[in-house]
Legacy VTK file of the C-alpha trace (Angstrom):
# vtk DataFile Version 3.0
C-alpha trace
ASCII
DATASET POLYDATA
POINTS 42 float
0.000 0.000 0.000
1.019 3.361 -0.792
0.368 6.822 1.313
0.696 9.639 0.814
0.119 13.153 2.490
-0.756 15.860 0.417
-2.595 18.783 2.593
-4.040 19.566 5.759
-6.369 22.260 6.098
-6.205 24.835 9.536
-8.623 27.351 10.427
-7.529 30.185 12.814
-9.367 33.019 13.863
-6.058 34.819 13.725
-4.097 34.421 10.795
-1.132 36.166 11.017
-0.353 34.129 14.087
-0.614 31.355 12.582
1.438 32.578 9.578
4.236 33.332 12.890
4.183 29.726 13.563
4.987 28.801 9.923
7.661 31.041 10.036
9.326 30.849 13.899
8.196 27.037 14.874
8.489 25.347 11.148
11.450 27.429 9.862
8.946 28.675 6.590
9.649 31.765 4.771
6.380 33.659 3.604
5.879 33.871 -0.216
3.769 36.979 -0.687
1.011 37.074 -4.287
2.898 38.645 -7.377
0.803 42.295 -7.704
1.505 43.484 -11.094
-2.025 45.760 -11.175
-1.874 47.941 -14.130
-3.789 48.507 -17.758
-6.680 50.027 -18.694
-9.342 47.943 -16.609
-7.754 50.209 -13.607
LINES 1 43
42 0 1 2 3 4 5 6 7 8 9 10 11 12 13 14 15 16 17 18 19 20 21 22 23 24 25 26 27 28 29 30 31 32 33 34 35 36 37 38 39 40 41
């Protein structure tokens, strides 16, 4: 048999805690969303 993990799903009513945890407890580095707003629609 073969397992694997692929997500896990955590609801906080404080995310940038959370996001702390990532970062001081797991050792993650935050990846911020590319913003690249511009053009005519704006």
């Amino acid at each position: 048999m073969n397992i694997k993990f692929a997500h896990t799903n955590i609801i906080a009513n404080d995310w940038e805690k959370l996001a702390q945890f990532y970062v001081n407890v797991l050792g993650y580095e935050p990846v911020y969303p590319e913003r690249d707003l511009k053009g005519e629609w704006l």
